[in-house]
SERO-4910 file (N, C-alpha, C, O; in steps of 0.05 Angstrom, whole numbers):
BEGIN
 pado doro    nc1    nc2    nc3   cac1   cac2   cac3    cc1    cc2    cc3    oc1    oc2    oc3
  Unk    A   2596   1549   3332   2619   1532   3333   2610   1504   3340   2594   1500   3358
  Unk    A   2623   1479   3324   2617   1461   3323   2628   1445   3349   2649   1453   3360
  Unk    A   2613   1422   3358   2627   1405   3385   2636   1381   3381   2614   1373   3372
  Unk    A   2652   1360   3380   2651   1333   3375   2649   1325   3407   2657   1340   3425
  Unk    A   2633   1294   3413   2629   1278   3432   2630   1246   3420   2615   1234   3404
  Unk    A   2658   1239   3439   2666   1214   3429   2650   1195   3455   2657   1197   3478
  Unk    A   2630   1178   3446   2626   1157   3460   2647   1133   3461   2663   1125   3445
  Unk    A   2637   1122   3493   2657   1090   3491   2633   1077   3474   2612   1084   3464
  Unk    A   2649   1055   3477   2638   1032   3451   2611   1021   3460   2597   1012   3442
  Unk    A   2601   1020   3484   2576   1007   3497   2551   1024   3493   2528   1018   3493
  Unk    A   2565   1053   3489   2541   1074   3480   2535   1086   3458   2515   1100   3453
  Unk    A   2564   1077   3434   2558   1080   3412   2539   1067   3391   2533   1043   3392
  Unk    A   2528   1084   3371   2511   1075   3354   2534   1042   3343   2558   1039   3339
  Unk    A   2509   1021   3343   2530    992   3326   2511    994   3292   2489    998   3280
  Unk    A   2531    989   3291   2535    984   3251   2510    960   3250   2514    937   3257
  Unk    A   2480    970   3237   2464    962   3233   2470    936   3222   2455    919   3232
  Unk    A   2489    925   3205   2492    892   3195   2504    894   3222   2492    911   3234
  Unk    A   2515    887   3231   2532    882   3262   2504    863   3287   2503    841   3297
  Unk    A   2482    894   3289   2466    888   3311   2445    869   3294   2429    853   3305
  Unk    A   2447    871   3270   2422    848   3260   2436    824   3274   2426    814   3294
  Unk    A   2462    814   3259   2480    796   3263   2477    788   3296   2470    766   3305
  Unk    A   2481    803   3306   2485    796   3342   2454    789   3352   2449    777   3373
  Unk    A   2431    802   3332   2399    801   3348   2390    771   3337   2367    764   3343
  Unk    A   2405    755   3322   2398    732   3316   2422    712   3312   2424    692   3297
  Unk    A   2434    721   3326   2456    701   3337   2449    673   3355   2438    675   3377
  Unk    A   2456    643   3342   2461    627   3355   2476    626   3388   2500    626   3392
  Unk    A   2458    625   3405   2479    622   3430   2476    599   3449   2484    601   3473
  Unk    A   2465    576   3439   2467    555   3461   2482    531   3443   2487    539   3420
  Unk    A   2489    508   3448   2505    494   3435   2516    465   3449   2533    465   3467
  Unk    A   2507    445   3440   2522    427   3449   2559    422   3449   2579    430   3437
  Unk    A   2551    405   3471   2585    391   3485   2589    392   3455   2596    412   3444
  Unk    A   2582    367   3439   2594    356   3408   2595    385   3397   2618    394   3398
  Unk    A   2583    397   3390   2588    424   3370   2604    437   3384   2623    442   3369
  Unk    A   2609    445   3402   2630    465   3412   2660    446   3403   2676    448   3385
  Unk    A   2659    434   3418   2684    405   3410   2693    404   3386   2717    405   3379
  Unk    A   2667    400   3365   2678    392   3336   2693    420   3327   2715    418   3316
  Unk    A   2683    444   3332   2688    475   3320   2721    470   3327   2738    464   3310
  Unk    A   2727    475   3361   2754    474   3372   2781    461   3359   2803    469   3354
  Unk    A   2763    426   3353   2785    411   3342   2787    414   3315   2806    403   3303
  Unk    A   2770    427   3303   2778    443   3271   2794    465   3266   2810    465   3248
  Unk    A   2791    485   3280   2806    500   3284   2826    505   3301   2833    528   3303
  Unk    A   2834    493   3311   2857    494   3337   2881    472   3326   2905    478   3328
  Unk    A   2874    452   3316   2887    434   3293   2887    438   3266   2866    447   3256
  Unk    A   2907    435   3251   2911    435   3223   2915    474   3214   2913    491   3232
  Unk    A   2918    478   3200   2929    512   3181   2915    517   3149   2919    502   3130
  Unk    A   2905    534   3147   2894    540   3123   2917    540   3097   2917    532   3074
  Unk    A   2939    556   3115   2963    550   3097   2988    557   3111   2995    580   3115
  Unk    A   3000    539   3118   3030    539   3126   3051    540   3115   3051    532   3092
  Unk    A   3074    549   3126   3102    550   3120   3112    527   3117   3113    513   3097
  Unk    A   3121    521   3142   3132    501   3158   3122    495   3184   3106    508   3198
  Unk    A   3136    465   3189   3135    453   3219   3105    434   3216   3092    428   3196
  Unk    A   3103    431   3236   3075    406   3232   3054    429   3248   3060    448   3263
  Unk    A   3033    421   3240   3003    431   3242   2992    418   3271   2986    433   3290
  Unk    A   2990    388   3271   2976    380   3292   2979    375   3321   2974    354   3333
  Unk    A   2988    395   3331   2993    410   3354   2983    427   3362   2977    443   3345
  Unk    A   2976    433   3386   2960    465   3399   2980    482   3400   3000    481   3414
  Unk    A   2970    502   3380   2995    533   3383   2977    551   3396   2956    557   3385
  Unk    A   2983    561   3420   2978    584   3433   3001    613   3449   3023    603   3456
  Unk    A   2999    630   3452   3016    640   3471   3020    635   3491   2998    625   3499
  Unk    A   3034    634   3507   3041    619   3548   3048    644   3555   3070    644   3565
  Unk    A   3034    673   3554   3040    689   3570   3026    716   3568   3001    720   3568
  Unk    A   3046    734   3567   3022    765   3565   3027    770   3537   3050    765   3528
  Unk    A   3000    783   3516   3010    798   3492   3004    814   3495   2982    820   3504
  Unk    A   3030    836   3483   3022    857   3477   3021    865   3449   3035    854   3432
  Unk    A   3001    888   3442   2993    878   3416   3003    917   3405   2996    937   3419
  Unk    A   3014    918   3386   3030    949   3378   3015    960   3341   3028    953   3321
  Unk    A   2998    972   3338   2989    970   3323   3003   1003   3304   3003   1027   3311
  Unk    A   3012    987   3277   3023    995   3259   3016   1008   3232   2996    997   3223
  Unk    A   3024   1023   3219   3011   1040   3189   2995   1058   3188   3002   1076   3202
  Unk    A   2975   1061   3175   2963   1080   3178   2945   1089   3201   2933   1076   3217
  Unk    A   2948   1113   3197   2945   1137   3223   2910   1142   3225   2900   1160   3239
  Unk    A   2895   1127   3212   2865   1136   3211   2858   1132   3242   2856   1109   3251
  Unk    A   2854   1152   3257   2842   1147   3278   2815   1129   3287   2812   1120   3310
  Unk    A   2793   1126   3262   2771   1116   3268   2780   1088   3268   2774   1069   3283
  Unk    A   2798   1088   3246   2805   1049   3246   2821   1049   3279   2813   1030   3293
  Unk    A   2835   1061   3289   2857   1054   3308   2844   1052   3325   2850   1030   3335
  Unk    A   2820   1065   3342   2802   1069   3358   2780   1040   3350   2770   1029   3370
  Unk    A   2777   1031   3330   2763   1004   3334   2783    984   3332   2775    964   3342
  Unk    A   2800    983   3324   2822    958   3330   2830    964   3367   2832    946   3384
  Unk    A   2832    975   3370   2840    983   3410   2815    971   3422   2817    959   3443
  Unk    A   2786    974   3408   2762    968   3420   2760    934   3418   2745    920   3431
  Unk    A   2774    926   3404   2770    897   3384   2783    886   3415   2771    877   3435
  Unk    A   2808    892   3411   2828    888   3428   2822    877   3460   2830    857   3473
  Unk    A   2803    903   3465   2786    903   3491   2778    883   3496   2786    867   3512
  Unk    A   2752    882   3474   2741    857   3483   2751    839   3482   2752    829   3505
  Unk    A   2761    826   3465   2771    801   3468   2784    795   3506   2779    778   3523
  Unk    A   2796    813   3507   2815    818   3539   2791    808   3551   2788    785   3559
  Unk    A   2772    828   3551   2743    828   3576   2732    793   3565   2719    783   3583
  Unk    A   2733    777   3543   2714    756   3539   2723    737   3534   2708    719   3526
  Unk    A   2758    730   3536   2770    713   3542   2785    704   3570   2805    715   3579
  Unk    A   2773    685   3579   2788    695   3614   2812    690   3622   2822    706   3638
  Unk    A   2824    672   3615   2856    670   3616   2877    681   3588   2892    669   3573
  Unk    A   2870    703   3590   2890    715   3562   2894    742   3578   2879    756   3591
  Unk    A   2919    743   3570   2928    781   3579   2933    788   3551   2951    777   3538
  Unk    A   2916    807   3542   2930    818   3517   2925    843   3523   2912    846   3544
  Unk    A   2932    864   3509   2927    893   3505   2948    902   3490   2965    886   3482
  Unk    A   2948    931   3483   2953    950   3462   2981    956   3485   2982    953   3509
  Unk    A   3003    969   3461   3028    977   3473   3032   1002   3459   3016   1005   3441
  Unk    A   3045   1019   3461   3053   1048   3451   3075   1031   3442   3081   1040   3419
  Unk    A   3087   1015   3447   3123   1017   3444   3118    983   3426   3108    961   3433
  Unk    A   3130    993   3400   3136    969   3381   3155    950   3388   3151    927   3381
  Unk    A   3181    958   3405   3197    936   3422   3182    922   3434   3184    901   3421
  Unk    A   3160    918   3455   3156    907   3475   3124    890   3458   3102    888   3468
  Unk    A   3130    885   3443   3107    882   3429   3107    848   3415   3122    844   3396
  Unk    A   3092    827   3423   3088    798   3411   3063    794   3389   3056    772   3381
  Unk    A   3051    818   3380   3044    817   3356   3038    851   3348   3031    870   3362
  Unk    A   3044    848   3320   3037    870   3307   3016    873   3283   3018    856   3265
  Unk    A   2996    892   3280   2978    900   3269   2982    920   3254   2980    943   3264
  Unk    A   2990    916   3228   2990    934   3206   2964    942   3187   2953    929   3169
  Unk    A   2959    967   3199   2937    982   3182   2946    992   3152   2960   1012   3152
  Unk    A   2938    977   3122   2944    991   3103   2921    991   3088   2900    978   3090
  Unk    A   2930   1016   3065   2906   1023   3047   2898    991   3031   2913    972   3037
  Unk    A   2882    988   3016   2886    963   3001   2893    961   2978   2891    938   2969
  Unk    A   2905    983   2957   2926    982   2947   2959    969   2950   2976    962   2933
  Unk    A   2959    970   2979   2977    971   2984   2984    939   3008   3003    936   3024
  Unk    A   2964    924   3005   2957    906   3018   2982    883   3008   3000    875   3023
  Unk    A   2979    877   2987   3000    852   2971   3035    868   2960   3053    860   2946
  Unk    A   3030    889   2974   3069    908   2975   3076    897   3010   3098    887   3016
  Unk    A   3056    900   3026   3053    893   3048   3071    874   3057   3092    875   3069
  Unk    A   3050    844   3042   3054    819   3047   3083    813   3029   3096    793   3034
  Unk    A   3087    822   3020   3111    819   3001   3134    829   3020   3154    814   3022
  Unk    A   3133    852   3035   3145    862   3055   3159    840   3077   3181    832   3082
  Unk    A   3131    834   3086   3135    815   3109   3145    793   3101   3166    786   3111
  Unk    A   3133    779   3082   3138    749   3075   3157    740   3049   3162    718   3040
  Unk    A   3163    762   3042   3184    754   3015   3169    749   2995   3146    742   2999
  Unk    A   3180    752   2963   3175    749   2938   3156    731   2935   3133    737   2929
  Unk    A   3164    702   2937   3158    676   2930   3135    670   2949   3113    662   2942
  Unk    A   3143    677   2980   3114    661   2998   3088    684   2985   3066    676   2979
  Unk    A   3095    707   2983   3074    723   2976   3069    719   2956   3046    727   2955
  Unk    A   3074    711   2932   3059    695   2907   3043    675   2924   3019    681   2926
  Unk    A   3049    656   2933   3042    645   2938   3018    642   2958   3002    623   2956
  Unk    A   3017    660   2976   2988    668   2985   2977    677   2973   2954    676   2980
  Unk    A   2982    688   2953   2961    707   2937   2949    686   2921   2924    687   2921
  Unk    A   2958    669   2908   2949    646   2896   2931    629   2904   2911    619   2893
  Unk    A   2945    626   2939   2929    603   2950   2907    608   2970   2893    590   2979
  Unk    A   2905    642   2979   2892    650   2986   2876    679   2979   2856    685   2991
  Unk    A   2885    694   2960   2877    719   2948   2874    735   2973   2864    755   2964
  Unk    A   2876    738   2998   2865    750   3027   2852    778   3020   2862    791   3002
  Unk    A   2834    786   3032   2824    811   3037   2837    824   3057   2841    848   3054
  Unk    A   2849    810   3087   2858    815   3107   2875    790   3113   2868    769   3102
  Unk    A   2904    790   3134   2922    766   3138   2925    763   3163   2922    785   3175
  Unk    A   2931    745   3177   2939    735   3200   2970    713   3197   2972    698   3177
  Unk    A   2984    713   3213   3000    695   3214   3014    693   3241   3010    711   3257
  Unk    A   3031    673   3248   3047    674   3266   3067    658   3266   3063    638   3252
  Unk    A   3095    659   3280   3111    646   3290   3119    629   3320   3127    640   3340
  Unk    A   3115    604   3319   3120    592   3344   3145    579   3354   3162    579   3335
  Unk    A   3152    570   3370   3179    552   3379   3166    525   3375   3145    516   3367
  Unk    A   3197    512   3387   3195    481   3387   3180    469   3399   3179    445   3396
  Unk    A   3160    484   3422   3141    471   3451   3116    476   3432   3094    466   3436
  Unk    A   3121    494   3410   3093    507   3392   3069    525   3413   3045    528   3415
  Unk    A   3100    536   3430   3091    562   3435   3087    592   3416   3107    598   3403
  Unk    A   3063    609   3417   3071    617   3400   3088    649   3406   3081    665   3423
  Unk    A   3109    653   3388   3133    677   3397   3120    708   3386   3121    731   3397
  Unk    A   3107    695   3357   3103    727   3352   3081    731   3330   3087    714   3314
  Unk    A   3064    743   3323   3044    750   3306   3047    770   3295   3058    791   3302
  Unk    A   3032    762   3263   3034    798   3244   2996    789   3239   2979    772   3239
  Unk    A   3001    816   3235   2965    822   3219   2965    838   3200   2976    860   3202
  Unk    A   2956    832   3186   2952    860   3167   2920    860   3151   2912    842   3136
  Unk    A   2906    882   3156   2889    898   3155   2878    919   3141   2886    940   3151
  Unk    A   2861    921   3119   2849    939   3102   2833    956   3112   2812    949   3122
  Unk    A   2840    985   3110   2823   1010   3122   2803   1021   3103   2785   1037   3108
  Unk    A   2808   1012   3081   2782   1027   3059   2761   1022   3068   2745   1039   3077
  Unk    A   2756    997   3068   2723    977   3061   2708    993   3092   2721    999   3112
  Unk    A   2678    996   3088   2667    995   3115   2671    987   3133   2687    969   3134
  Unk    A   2657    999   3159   2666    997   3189   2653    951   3191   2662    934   3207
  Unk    A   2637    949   3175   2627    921   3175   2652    902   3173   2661    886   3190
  Unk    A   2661    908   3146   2680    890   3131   2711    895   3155   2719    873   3164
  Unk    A   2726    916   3165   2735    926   3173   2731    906   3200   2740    884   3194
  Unk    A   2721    908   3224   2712    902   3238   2709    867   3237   2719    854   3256
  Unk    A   2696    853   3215   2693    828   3213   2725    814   3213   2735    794   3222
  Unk    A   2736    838   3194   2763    819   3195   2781    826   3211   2803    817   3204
  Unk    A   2782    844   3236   2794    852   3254   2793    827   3269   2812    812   3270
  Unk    A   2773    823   3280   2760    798   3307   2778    768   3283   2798    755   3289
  Unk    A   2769    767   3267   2772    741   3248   2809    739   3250   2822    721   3261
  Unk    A   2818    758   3240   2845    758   3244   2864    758   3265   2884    744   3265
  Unk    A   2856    779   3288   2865    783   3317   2864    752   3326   2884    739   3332
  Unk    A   2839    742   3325   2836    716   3341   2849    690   3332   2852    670   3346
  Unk    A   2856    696   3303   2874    670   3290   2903    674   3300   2918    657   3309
  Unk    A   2908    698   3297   2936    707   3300   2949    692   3339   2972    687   3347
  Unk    A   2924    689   3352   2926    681   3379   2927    647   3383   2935    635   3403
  Unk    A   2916    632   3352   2920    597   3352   2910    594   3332   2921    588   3312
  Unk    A   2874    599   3335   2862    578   3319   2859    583   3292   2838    591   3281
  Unk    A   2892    575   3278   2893    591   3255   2882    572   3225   2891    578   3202
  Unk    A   2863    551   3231   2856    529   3208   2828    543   3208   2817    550   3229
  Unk    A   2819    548   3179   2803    564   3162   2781    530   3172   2794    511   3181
  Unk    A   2746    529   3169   2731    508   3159   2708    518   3148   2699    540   3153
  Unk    A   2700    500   3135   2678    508   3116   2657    490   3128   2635    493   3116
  Unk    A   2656    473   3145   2638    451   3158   2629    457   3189   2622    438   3203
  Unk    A   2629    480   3198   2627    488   3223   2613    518   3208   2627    535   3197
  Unk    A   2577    520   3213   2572    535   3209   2571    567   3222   2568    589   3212
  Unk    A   2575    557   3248   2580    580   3279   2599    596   3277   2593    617   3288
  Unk    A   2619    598   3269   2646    611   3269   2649    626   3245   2639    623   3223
  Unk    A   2669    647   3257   2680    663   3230   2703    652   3224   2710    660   3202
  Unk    A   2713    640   3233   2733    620   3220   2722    603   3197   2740    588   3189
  Unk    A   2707    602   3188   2688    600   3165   2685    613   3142   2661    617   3141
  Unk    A   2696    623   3122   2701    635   3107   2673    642   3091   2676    659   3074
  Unk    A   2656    635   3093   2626    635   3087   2608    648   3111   2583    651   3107
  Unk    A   2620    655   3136   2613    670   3159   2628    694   3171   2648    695   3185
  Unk    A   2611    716   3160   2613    744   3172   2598    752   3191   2574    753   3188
  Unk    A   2611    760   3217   2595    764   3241   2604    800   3240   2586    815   3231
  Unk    A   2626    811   3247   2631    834   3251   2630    839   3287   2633    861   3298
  Unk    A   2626    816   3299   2629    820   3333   2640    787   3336   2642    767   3322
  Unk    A   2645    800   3373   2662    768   3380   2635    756   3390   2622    760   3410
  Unk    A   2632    740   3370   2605    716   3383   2609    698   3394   2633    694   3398
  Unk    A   2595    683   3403   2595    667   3420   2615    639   3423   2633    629   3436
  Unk    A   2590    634   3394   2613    609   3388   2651    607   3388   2668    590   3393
  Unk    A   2650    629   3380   2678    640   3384   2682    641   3407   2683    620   3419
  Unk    A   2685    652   3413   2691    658   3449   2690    632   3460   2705    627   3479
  Unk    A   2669    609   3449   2685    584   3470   2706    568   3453   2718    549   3463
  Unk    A   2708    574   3431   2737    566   3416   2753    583   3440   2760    571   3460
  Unk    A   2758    607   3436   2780    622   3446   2781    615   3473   2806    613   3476
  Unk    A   2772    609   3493   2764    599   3525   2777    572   3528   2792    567   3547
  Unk    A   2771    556   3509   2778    527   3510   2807    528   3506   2823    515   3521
  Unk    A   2814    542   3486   2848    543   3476   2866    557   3498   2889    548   3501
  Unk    A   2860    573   3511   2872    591   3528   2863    583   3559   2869    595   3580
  Unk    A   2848    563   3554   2843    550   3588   2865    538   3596   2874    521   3580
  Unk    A   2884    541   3627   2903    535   3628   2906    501   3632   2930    493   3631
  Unk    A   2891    485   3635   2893    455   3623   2897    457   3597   2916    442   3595
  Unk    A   2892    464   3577   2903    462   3544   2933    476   3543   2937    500   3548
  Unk    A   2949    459   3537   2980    460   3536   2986    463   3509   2981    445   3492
  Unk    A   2997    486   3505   3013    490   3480   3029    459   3464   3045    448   3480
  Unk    A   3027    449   3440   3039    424   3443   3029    396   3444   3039    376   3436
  Unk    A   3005    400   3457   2980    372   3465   2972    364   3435   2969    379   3416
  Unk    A   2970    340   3437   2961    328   3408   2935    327   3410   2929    333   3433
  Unk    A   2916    323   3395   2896    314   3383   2885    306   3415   2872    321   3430
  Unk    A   2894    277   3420   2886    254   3438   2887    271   3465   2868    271   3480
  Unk    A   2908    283   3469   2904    300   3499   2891    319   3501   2887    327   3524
  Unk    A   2881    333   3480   2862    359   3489   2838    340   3485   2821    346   3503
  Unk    A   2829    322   3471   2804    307   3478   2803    299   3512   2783    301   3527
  Unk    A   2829    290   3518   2822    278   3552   2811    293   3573   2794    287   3590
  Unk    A   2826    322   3567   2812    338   3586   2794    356   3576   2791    376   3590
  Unk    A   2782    355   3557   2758    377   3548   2741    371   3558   2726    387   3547
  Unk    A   2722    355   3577   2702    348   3587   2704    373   3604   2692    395   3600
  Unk    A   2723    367   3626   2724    379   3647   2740    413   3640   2743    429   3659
  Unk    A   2748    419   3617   2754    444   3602   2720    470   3604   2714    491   3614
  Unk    A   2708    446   3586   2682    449   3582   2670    465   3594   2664    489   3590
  Unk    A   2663    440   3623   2647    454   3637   2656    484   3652   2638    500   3659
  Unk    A   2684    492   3657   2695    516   3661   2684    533   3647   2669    550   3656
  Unk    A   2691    532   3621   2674    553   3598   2646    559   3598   2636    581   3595
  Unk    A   2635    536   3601   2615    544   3598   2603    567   3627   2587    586   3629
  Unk    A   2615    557   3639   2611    579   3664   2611    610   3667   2598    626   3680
  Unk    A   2643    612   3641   2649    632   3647   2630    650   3623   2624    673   3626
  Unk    A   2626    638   3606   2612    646   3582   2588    661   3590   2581    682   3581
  Unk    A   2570    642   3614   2548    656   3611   2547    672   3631   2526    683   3639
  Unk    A   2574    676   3644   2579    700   3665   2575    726   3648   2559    744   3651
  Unk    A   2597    723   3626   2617    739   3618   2592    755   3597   2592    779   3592
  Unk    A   2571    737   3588   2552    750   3567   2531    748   3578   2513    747   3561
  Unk    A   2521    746   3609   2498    754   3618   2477    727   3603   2457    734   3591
  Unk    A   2482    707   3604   2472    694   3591   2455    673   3617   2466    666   3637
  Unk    A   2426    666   3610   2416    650   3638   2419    615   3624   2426    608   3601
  Unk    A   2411    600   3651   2425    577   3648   2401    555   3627   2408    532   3621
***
């Protein structure tokens, strides 16, 4: 008679592209490069609805995150793990997983990828879903809804379970983390998976001080351009603190 043994995530085998990816990972970085990444992505939208772009959209509180569609346990068990970390490697964010879809400020829809653009059509109507598909073809989606302070109220994701635990995984972190602000795509910031030319499949570094900087409670939902420059000096050096706590990193 056969046995299964489910490891946690720190003792499980990692997805050989994953640990290449992480064993030659960039991790030191100047003030200017961390700065330029932030104000690319934290400003401006790959593609928007409405409302103006150049504003900091973040959440001002706890998310809970209720994940939806298909029932594949292996996908549900690495989106919960995704989830984790981010919690454990962002320091001012409460997020986690909810049983209960009421109590829930973003949702994570697991579908086949057949069924990916019935999805988006679902969520977003006839016309906007032409229209992403046009203007973005997505493999995987992120979006969100904010108020008038450009706080943000509520997030969708939606997510392809076919492709490998790589592809799977890259666009879990890529999407979860947009769905939280820094939702402007660049092609001029080579560090980030916000980069559409960069597949990491883990939360790296460079990321993590995007996400730190946005969610540090000096960065105000709302701040233009000119005010998150005033205080990012002294943003900065917080992050960087916590970063090389948080990843064992020496000085």
């Amino acid at each position: 008679m056969g046995a299964s043994l489910c490891l946690p995530p720190a003792m499980a085998a990692e997805n050989p592209a994953i640990a290449a990816r992480r064993h030659s990972e960039k991790t030191t970085f100047t003030d200017a490069e961390i700065i330029d990444g932030f104000m690319k992505t934290a400003f401006g939208a790959e593609y928007h609805l409405a409302g103006r772009i150049d504003r900091i959209r973040k959440y001002d509180g706890p998310v809970r995150v209720f994940i939806a569609g298909s029932k594949r346990a292996n996908r549900r068990a690495q989106l919960a793990g995704v989830i984790a970390d981010i919690a454990r490697r962002v320091q001012h964010i409460n997020i986690a997983t909810t049983p209960d879809r009421n109590d829930a400020h973003a949702v994570i829809t697991l579908v086949r990828d057949r069924n990916l653009y019935k999805t988006i059509h679902k969520l977003y109507g006839a016309e906007r879903a032409k229209e992403i598909r046009r203007s973005l073809d997505p493999q995987c989606l992120s979006g969100f809804r904010k108020n008038e302070k450009y706080q943000i109220q509520h997030s969708d994701v939606i997510l392809t379970v076919d492709n490998g635990d790589f592809v799977f995984l890259d666009c879990a972190y890529e999407e979860v983390l947009q769905s939280l602000g820094p939702i402007n795509d660049t092609d001029s910031v080579p560090w980030t998976m916000f980069n559409d030319d960069v597949s990491m499949g883990f939360f790296d570094i460079y990321d993590q001080y995007i996400m730190n900087i946005l969610y540090h409670p000096r960065i105000k939902a709302g701040m233009t351009v000119q005010e998150a420059q005033d205080v990012l000096p002294g943003v900065l050096r917080d992050v960087r603190e916590w970063i090389a706590k948080v990843n064992d990193l020496k000085p």
